[in-house]
Backbone as CSV, one residue per row, in Angstrom:
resi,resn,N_x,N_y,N_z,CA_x,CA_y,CA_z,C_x,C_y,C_z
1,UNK,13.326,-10.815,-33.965,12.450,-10.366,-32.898,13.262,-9.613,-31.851
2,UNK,12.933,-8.543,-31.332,13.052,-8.028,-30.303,13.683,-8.605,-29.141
3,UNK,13.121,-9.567,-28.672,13.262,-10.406,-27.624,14.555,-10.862,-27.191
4,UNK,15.362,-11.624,-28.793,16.111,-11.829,-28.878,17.374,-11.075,-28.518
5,UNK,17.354,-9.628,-29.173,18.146,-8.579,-29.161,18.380,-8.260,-27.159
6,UNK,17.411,-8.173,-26.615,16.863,-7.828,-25.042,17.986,-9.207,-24.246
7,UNK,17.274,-10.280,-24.762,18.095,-11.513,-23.827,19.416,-11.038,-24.403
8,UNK,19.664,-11.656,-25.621,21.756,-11.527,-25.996,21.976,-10.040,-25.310
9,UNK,21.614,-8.639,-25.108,22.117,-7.490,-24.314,21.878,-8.487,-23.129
10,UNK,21.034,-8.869,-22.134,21.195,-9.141,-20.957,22.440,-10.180,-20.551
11,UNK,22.427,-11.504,-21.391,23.589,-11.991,-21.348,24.914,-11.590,-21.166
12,UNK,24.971,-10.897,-21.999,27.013,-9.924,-22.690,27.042,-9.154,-21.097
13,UNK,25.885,-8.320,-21.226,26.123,-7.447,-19.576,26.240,-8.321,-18.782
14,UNK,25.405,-9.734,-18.319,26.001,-10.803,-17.357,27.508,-10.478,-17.249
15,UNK,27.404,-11.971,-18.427,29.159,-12.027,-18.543,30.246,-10.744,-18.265
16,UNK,29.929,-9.867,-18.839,30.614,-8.667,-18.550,30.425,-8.037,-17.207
17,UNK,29.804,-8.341,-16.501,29.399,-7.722,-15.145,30.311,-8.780,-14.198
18,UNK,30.057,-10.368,-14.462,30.989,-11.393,-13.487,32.632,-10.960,-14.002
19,UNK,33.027,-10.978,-15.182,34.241,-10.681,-15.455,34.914,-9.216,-14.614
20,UNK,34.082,-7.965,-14.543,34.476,-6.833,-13.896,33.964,-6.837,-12.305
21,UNK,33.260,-7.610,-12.104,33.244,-6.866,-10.395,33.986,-7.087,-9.467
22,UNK,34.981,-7.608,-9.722,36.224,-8.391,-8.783,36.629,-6.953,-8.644
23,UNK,36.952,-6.282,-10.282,38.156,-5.951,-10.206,37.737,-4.109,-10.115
24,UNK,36.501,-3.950,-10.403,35.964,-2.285,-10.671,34.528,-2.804,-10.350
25,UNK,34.128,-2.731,-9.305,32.587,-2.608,-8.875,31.738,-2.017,-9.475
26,UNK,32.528,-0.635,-9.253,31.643,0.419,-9.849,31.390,0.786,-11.038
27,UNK,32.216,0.157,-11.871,31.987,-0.001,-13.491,30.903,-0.929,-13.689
28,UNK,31.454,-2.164,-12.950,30.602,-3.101,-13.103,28.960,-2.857,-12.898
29,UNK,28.736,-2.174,-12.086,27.596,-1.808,-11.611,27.008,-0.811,-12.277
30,UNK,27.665,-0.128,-12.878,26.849,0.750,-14.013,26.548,0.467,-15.300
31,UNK,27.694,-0.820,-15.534,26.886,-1.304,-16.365,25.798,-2.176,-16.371
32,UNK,25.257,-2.563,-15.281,24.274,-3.465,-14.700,22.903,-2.010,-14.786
33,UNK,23.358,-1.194,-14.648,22.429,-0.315,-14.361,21.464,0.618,-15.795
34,UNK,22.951,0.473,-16.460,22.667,0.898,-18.155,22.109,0.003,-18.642
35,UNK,22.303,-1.362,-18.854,21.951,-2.501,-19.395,20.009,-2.160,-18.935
36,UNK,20.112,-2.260,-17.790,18.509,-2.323,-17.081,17.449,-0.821,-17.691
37,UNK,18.190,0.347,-17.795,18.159,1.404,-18.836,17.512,0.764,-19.877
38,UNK,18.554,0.988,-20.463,18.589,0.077,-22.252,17.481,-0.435,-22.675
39,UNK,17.048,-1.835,-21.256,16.108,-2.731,-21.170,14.878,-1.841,-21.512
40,UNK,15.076,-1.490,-20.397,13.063,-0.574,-20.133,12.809,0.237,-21.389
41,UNK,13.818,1.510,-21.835,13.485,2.159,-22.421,13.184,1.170,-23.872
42,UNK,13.863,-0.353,-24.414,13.145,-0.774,-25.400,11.944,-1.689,-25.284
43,UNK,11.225,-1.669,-23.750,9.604,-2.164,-24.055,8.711,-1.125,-23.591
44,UNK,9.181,-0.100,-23.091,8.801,1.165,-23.013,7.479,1.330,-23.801
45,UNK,7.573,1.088,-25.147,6.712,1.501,-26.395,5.699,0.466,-26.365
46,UNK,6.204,-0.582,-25.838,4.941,-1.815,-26.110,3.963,-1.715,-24.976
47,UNK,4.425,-1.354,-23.400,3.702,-0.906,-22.396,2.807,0.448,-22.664
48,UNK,3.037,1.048,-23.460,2.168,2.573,-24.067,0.947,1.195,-25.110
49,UNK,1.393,0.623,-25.901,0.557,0.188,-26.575,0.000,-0.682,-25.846
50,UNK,-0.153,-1.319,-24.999,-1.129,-1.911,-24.239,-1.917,-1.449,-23.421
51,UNK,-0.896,-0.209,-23.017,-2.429,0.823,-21.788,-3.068,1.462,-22.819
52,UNK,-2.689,1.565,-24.646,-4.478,1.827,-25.281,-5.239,0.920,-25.478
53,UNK,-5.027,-0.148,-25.738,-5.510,-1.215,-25.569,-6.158,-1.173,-24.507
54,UNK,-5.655,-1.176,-23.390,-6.744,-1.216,-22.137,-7.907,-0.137,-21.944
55,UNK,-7.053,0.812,-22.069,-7.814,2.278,-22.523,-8.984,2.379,-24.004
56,UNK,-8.979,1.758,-24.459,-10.175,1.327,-25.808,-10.440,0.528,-25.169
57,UNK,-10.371,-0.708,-24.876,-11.408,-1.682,-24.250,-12.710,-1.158,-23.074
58,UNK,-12.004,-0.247,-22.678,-12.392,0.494,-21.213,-13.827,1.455,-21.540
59,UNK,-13.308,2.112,-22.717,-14.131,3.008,-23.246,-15.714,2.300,-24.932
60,UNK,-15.381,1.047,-24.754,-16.097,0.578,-25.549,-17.143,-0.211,-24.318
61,UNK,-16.624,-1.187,-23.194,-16.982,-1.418,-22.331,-17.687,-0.345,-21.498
62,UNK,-17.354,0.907,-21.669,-18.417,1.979,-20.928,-18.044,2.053,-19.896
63,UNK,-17.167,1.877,-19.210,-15.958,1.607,-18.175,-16.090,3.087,-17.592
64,UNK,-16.332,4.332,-16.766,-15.400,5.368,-16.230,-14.208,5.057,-16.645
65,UNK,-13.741,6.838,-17.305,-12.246,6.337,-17.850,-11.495,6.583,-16.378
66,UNK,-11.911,7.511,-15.452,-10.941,7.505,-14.305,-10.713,5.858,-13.229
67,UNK,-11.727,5.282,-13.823,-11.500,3.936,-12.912,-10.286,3.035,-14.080
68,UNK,-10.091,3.158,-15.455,-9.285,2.980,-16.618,-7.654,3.044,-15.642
69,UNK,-7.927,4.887,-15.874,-6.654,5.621,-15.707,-6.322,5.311,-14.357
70,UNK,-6.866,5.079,-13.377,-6.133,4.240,-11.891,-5.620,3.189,-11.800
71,UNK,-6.222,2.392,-12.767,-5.320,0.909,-12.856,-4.513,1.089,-13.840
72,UNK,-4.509,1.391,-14.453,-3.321,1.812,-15.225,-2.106,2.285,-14.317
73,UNK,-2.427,3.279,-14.373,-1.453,3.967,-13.345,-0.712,2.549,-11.846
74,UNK,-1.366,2.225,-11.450,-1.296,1.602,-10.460,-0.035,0.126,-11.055
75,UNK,-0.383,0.179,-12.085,0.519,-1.519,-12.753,1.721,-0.585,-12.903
76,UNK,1.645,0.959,-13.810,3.226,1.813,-13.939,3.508,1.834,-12.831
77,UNK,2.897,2.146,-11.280,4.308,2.017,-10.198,4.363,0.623,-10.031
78,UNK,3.820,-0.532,-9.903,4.277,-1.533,-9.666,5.170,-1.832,-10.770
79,UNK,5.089,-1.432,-11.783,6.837,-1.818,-12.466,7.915,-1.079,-12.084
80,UNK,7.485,0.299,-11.951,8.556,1.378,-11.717,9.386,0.849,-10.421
81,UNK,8.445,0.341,-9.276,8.702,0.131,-7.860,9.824,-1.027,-7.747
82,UNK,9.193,-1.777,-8.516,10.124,-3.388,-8.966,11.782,-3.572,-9.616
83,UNK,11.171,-2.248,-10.892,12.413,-2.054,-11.142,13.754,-1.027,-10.503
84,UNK,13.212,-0.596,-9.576,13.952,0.304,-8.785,14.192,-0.506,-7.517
85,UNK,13.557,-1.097,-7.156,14.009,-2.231,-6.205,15.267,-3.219,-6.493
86,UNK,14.621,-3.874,-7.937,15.842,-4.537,-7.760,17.624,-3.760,-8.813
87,UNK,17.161,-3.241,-8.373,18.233,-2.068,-9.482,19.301,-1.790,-7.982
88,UNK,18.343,-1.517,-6.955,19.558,-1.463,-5.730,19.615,-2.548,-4.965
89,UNK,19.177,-3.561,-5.062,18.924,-5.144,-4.439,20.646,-5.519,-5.114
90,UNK,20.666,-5.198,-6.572,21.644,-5.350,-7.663,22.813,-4.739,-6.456
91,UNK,22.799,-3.572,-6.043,24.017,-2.808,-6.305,24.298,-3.434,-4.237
92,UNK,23.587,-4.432,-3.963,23.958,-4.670,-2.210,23.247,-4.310,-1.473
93,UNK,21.989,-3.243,-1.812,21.196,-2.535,-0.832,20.154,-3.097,-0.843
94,UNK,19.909,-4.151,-0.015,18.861,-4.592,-0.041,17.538,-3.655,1.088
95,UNK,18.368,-2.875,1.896,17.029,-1.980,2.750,16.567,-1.333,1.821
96,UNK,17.734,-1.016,1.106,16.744,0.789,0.438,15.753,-0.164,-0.664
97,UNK,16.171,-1.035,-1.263,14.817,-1.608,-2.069,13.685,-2.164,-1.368
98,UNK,14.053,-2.384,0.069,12.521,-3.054,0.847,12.042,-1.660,1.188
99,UNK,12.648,-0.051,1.599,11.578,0.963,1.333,11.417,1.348,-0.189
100,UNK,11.960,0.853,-1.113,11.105,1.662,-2.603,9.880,0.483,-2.928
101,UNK,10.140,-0.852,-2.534,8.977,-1.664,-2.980,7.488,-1.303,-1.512
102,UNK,7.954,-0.914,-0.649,7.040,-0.303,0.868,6.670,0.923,0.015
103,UNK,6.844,2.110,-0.618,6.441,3.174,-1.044,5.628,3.070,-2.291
104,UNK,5.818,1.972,-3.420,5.344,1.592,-4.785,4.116,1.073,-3.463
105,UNK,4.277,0.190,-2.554,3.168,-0.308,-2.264,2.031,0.753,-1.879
106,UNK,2.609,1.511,-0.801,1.541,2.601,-0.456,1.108,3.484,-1.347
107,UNK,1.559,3.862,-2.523,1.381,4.573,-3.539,0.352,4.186,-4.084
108,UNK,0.011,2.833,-4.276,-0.932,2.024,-4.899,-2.342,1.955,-4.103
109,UNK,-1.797,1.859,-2.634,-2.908,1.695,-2.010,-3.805,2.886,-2.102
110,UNK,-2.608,4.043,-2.070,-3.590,5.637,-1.899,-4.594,5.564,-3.306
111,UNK,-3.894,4.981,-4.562,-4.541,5.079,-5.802,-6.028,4.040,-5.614
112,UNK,-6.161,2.874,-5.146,-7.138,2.437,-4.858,-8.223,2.390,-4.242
113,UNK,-8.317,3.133,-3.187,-8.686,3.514,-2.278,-10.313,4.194,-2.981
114,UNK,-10.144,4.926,-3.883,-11.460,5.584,-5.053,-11.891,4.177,-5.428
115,UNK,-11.357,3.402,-6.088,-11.618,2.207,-6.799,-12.425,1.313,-5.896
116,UNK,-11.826,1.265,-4.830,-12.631,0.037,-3.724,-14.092,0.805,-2.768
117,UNK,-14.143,2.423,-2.456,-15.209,2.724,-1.991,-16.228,2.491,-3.384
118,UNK,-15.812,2.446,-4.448,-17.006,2.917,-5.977,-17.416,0.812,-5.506
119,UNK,-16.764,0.260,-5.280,-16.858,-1.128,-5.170,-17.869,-1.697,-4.224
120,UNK,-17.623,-1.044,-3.192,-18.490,-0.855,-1.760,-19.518,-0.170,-1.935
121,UNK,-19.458,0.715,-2.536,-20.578,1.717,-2.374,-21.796,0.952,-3.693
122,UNK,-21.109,0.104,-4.810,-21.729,-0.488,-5.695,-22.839,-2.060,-4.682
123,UNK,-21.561,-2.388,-4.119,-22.314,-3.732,-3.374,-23.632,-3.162,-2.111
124,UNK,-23.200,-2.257,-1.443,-24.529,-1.667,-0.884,-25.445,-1.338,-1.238
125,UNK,-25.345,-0.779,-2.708,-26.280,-0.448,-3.627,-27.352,-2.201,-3.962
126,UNK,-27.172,-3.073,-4.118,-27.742,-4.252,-4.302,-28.383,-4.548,-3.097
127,UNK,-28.228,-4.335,-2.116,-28.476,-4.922,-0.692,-30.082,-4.472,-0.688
128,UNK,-30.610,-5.247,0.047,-31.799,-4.359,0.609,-31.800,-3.385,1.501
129,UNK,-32.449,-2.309,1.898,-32.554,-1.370,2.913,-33.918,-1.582,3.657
């Protein structure tokens, strides 16, 4: 399984990351950074196969595909945001990751913003006038 392959790479880069940062930071840290690389780009493929999955469910359900394609979208920056956060959380910077997880946030909000008036504008619709 997969999985397996993902943890033993995360491990070796551990170990290999405590053994070098005494002595080369900056090695050390790129390999913390490749490793996290490595990572994404091998579930990469399984995150595509689940937004069709969501994306067929969406479209059998009768769903608007643009209300689909916003949440979708919206979960890719919250990983993107996360993993770029702690990618410089990693390297000591903990400000610059409290503005990339502040920007993934507002990013999201701008994306919702369609989603929650169609929400509002649905619940007024029930109300009496």
């Amino acid at each position: 399984m997969e999985i397996f392959h993902i943890v033993s790479l995360g491990i070796v880069a551990s170990l290999l990351y405590i053994l070098l940062k005494d002595q080369q930071y900056s090695m050390a840290f790129l390999l913390i950074l490749i490793t996290g690389i490595v990572i994404f780009l091998a579930v990469i493929q399984y995150i595509g196969e689940i937004f069709s999955l969501i994306n067929n469910l969406g479209q059998k359900a009768n769903i608007n595909g643009i209300y689909i394609e916003t949440i979708l979208k919206i979960i890719g920056i919250a990983y993107i945001a996360d993993f770029g956060a702690h990618l410089t959380r990693d390297a000591g910077l903990g400000s610059i990751a409290a503005k990339i997880e502040l920007a993934g946030k507002v990013f999201i909000l701008v994306l919702a913003v369609p989603i929650l008036t169609a929400v509002i504008e649905t619940i007024l619709g029930f109300l009496p006038v």
